[in-house]
PDB file of N, CA, C and O in Angstrom:
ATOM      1  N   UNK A   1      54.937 -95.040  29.016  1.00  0.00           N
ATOM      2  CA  UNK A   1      53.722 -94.307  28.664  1.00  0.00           C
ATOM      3  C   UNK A   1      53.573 -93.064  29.530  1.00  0.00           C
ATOM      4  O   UNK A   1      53.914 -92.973  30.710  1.00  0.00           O
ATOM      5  N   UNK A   2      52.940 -91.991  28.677  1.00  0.00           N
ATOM      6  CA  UNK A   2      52.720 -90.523  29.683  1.00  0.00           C
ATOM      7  C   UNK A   2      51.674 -90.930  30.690  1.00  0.00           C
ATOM      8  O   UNK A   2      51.775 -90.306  31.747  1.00  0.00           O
ATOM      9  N   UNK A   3      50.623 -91.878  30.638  1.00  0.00           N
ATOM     10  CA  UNK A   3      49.640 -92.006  31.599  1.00  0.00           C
ATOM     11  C   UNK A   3      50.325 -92.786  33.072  1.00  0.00           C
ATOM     12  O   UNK A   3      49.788 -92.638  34.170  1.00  0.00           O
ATOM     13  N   UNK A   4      51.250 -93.399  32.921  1.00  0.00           N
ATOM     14  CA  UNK A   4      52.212 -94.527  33.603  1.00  0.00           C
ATOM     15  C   UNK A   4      52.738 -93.268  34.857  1.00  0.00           C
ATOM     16  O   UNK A   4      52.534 -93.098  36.059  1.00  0.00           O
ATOM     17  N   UNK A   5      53.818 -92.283  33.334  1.00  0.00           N
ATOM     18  CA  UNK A   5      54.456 -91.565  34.363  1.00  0.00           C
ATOM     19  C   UNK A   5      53.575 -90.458  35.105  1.00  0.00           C
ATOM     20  O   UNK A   5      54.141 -89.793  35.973  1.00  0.00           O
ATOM     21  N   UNK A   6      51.713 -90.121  34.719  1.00  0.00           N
ATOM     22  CA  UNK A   6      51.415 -88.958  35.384  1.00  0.00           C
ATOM     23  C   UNK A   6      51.108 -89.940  36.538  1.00  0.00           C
ATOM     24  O   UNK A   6      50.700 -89.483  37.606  1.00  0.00           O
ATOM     25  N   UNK A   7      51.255 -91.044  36.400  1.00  0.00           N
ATOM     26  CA  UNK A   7      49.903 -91.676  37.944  1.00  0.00           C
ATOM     27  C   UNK A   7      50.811 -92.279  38.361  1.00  0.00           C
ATOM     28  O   UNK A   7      50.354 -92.929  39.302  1.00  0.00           O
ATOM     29  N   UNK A   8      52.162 -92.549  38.224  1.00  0.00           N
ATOM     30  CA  UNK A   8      52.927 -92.550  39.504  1.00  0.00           C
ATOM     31  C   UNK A   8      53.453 -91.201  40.233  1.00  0.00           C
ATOM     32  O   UNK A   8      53.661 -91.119  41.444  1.00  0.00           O
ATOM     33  N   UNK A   9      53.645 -90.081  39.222  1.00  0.00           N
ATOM     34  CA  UNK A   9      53.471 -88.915  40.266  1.00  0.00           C
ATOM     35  C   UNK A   9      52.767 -88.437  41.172  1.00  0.00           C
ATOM     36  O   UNK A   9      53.137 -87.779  42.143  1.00  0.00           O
ATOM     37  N   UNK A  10      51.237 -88.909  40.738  1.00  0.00           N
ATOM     38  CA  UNK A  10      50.246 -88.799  41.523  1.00  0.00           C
ATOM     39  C   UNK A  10      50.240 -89.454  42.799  1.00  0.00           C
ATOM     40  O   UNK A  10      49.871 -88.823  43.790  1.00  0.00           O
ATOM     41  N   UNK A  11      50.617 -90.681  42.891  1.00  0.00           N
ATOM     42  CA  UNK A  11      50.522 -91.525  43.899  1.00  0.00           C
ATOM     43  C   UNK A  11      51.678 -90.891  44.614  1.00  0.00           C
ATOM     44  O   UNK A  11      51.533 -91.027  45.829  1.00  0.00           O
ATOM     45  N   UNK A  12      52.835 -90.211  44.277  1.00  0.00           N
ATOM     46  CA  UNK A  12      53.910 -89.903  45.181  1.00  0.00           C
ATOM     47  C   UNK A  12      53.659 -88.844  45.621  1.00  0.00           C
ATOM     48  O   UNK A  12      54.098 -88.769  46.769  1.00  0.00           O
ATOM     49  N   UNK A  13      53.036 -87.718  45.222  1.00  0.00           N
ATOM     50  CA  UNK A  13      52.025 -87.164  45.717  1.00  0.00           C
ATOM     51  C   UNK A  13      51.854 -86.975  47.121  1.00  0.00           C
ATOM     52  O   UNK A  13      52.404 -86.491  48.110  1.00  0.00           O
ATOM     53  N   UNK A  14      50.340 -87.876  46.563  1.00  0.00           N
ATOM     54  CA  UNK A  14      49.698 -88.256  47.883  1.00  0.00           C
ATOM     55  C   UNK A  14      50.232 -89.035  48.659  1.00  0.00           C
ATOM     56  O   UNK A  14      49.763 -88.815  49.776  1.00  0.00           O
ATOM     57  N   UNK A  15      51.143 -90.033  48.695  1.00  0.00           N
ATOM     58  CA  UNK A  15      52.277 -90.568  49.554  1.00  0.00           C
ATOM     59  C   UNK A  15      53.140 -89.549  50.187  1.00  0.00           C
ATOM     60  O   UNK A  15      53.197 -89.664  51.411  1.00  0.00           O
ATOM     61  N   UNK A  16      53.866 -88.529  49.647  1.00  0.00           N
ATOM     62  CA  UNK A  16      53.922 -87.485  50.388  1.00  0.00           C
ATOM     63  C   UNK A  16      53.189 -86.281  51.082  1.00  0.00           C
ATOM     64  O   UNK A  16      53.783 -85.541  51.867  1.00  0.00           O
ATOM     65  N   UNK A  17      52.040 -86.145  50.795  1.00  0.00           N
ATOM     66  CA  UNK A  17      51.117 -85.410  51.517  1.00  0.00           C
ATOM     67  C   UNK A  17      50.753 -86.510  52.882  1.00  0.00           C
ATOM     68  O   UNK A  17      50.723 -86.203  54.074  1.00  0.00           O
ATOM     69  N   UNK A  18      50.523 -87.735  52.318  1.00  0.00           N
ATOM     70  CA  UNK A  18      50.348 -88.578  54.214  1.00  0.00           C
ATOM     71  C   UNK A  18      51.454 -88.568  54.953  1.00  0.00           C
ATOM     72  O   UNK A  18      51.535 -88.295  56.150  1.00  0.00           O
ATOM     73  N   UNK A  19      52.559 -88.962  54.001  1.00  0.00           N
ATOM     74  CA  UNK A  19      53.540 -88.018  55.091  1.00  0.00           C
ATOM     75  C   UNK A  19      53.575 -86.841  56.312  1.00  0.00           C
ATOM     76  O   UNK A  19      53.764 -86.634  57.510  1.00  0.00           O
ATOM     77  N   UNK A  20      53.276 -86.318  55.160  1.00  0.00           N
ATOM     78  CA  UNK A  20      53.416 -84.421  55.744  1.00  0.00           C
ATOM     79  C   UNK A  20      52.001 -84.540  56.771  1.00  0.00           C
ATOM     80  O   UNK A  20      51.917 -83.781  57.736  1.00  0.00           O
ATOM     81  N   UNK A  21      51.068 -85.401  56.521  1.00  0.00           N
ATOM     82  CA  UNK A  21      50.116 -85.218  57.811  1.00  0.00           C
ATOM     83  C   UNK A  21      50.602 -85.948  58.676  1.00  0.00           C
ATOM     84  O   UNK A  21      50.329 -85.350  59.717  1.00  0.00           O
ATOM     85  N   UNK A  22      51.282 -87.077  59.008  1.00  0.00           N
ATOM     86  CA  UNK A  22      51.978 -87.888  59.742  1.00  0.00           C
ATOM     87  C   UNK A  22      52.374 -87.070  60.554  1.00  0.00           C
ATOM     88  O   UNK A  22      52.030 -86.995  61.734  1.00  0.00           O
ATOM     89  N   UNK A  23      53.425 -86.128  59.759  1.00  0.00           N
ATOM     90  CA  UNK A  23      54.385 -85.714  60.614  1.00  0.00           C
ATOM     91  C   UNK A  23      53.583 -84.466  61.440  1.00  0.00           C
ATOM     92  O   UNK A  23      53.873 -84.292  62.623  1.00  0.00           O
ATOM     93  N   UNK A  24      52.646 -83.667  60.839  1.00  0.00           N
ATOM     94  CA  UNK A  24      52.313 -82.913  61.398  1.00  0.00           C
ATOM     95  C   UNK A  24      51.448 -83.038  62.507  1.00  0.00           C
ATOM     96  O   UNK A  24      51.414 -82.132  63.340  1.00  0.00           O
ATOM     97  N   UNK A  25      50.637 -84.198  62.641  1.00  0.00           N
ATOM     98  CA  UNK A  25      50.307 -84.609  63.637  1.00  0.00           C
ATOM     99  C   UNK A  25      50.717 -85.256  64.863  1.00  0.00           C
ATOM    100  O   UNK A  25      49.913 -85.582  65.736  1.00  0.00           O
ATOM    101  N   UNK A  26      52.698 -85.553  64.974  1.00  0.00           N
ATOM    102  CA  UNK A  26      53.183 -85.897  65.811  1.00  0.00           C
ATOM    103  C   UNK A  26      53.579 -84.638  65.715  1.00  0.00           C
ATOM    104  O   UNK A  26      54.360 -84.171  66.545  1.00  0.00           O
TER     105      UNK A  26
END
C-alpha cells in the first residue's frame, strides 16, 4: 500500500534526523 510505504519513510526520517541530533550533540 502507498500509505504503508509513505509512513515508513516517515519514520526513517525521523529515525534519521535523531540520529543526526545524536551525533551532533556528541
Amino acid at each position: 500500500r502507498v500509505e504503508n510505504t509513505t509512513n515508513r519513510q516517515v519514520t526513517f526520517c525521523k529515525r534519521r534526523n535523531g540520529l543526526l541530533k545524536k551525533a551532533y550533540e556528541l
